[in-house]
C-alpha positions in Angstrom: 0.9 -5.8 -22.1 -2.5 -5.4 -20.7 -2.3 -2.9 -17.4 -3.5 -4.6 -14.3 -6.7 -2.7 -12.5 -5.7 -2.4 -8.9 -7.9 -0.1 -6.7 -4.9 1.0 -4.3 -0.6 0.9 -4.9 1.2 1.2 -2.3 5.2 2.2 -2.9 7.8 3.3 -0.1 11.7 2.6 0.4 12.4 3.5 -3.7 15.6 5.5 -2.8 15.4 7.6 -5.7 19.0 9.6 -6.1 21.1 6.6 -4.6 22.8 3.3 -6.8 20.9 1.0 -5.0 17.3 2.4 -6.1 15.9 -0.2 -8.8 14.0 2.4 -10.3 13.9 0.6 -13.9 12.2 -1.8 -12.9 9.8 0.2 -10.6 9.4 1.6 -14.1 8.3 -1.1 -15.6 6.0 -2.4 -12.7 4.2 0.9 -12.7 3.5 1.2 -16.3 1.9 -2.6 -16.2 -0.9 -1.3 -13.4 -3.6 1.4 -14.0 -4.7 2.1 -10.0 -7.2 4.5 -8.7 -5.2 5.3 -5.7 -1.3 5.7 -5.7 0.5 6.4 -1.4 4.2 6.9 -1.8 5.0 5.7 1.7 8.2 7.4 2.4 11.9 7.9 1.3 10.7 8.0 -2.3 13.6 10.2 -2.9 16.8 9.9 -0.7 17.5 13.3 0.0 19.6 12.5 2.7 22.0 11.1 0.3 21.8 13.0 -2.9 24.3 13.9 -4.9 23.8 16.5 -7.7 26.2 14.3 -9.7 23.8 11.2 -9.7 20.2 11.4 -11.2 20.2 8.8 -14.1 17.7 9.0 -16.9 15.3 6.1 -14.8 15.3 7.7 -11.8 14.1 10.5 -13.8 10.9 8.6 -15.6 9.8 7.8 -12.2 9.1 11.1 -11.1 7.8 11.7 -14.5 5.5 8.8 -14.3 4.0 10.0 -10.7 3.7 13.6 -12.3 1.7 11.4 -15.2 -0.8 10.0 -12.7 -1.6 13.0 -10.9 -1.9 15.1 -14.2 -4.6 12.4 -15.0 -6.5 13.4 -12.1 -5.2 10.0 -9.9 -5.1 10.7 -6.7 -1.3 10.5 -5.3 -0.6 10.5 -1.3 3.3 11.5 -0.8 4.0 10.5 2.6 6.9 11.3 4.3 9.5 9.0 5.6 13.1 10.0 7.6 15.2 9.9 3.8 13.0 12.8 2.4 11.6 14.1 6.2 12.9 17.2 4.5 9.5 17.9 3.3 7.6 17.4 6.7 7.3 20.8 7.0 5.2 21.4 3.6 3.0 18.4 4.7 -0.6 18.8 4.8 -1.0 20.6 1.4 -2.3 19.8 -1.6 -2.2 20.4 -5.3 -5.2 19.3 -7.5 -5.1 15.3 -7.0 -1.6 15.6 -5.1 -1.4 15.2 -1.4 1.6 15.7 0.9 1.0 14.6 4.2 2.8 12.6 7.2 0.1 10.0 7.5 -3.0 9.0 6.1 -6.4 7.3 7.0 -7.8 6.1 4.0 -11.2 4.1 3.8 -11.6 0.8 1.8 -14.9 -1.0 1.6 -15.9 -0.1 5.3 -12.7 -0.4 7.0 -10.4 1.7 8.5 -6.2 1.6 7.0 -3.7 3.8 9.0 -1.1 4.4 6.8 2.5 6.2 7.5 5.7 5.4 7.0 7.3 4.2 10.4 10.4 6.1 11.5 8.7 7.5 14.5 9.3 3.8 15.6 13.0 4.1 15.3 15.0 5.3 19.0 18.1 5.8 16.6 16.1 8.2 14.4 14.8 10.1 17.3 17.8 10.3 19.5 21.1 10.2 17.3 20.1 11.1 14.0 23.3 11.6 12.6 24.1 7.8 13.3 21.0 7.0 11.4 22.4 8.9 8.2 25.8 7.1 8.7 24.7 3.9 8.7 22.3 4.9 5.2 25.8 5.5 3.7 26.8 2.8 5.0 24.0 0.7 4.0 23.9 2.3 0.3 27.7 1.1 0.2 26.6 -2.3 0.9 24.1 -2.7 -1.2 26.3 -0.9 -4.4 29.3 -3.6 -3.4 26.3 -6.4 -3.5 25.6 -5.3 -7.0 28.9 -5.8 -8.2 29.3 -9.4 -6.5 25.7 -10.3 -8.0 27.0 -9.1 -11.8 30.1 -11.4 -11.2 28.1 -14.4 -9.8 25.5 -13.9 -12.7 28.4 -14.1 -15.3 29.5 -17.3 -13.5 25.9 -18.9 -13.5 25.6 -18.6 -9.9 22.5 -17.8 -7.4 22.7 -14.1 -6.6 22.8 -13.4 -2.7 21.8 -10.6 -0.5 24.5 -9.2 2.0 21.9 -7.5 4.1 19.5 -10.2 4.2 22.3 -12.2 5.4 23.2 -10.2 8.0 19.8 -9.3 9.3 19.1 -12.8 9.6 22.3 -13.2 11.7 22.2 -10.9 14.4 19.1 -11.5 16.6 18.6 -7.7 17.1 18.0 -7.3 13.4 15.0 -9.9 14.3 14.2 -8.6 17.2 13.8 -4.6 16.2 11.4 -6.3 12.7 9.2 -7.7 15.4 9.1 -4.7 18.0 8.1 -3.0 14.9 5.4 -4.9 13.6 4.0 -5.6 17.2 4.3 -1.5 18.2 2.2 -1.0 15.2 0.1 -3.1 15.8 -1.0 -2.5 19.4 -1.5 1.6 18.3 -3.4 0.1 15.2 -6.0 -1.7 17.7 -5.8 0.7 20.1 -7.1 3.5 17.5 -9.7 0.9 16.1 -7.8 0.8 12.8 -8.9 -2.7 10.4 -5.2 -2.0 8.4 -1.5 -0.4 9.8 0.4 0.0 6.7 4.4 0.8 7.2 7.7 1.0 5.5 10.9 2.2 6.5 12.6 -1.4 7.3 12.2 -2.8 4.2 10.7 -5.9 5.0 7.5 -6.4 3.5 5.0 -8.9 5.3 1.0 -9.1 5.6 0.3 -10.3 8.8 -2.5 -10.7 11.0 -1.5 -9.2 14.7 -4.0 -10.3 17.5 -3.8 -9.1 21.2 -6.1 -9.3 24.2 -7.7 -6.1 22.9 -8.3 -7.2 19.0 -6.3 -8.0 15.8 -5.4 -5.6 13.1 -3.8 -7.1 9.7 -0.4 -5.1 9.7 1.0 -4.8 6.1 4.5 -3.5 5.0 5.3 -2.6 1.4 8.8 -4.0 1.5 11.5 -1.5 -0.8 12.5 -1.0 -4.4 16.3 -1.3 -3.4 16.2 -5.1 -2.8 12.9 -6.9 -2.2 11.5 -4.9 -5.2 8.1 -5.2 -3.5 4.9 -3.2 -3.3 1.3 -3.4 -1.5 -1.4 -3.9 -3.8 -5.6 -3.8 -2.9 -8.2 -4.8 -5.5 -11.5 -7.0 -4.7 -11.5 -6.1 -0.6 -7.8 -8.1 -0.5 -4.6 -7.0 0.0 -1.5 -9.2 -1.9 2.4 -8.2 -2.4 3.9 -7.8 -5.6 6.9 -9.2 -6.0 8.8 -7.8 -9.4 10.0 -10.4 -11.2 12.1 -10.0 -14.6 10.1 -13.2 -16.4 6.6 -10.8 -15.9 8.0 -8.6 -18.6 9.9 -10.4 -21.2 7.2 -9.5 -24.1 6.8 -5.8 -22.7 7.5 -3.3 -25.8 9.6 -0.1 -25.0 6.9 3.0 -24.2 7.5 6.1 -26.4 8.4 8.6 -24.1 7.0 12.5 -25.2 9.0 14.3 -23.4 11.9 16.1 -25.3 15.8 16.0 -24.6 15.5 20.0 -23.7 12.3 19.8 -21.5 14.2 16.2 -19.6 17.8 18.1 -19.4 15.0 21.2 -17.9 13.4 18.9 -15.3 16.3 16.9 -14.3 17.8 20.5 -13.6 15.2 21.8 -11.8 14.6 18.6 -9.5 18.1 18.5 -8.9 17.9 22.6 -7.9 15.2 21.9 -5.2 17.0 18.8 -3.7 20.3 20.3 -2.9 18.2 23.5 -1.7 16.0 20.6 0.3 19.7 19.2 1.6 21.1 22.4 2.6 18.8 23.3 4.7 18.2 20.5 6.8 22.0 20.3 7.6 
């Protein structure tokens, strides 16, 4: 498969270290793109939830993948988001083409995008953190009981169905905080005189044109890799979403991966080392 030439990816919501985080087919979408820019917008890995005793083999490749790019000389923005806010306070650092930051203004063809992931947005976040982190278990059980109920509808020949869409789209204050969101934004976007606001964090991806008394600003969210499987791409002076879709890779050939069994078992190791040291000390 030919890789696509995108100027700028951006990723946020992957979840890495939880059963919900698609990162197989994350895989797969960033092996079939060559971009000159990669931003990680946030909770990339879940270190809220990680568990020494979970860090499959894909979850793995990802990180090695992202190690790939910037070993290449690709530039790579890690921004950081409330799952892996662990590593706010290393942020503004760099390390040959990788950059760890909180947010990021990055210039495209004359214009302006403010990129970050969106937290600072959220009251529970700011005031009652611990419920925050309760209802990501809680939300990571859902989605792992949603995976089980898709496999058995699958095997029946039935449509597969999202519990969390469904329930977002029940309760008006679901709707309601999506909007706030995107409006509040917004509104800073064209206060600050920023063409782009780029966001993750509720994993709802959308490219919409915001206009107020005081200007418009085209807010764009990347969506997650847990369910929508979504991502922000910008080549030619436009922005699109890319939706993964399993039928985009059904002639794709396995990759040889270099790396051997003692240097993976090495890595996995020492990545699982520096999380539970990251989890530690946040509690």
């Amino acid at each position: 498969m030919a890789k696509r030439e995108i100027d700028v990816v951006v990723v946020s919501d992957v979840h890495l270290g939880t059963y919900g985080c698609h990162a197989k087919e994350l895989l797969k979408y960033l092996k079939s793109i060559n971009p000159k820019t990669v931003i990680l917008n946030g909770d990339i890995i879940d270190i809220w939830q990680f568990s020494k005793n979970y860090w499959p083999e894909d979850h793995m490749k990802v990180v090695r993948k992202i190690i790939k790019y910037i070993s290449e000389g690709t530039p790579v923005y890690y921004l950081t988001g409330n799952h892996d806010e662990m590593l706010r306070k290393f942020a503004e650092i760099s390390f040959g083409s990788f950059h760890l930051a909180n947010k990021l203004i990055l210039n495209l063809d004359n214009k302006k995008a403010w990129i970050f992931h969106g937290d600072v947005f959220d009251v529970t976040m700011q005031h009652s953190k611990w419920l925050a982190k309760l209802g990501a278990i809680g939300y990571d059980t859902l989605i792992h009981l949603n995976s089980f109920v898709n496999w058995i509808l699958t095997r029946l020949g039935r449509e597969k169905m999202s519990f969390s869409k469904k329930i977002k789209a029940k309760f008006k204050d679901a709707v309601k905080f999506i909007n706030d969101f995107e409006n509040t934004a917004a509104d800073l976007a064209i206060d600050k005189g920023y063409d782009f606001v780029i966001c993750g964090h509720i994993h709802q991806f959308e490219i919409r044109e915001i206009k107020t008394e005081k200007g418009k600003t085209l807010y764009l969210n990347s969506g997650d890799w847990v369910e929508s499987l979504t991502a922000l791409e910008y080549a030619n002076e436009q922005w699109s979403v890319y939706k993964y879709l399993p039928e985009h890779f059904k002639n794709e050939k396995p990759d040889e991966d270099n790396v051997t069994e003692n240097d993976d078992l090495n890595s996995k190791l020492n990545i699982k080392q520096l999380l539970e040291q990251l989890k530690t000390e946040s509690l």
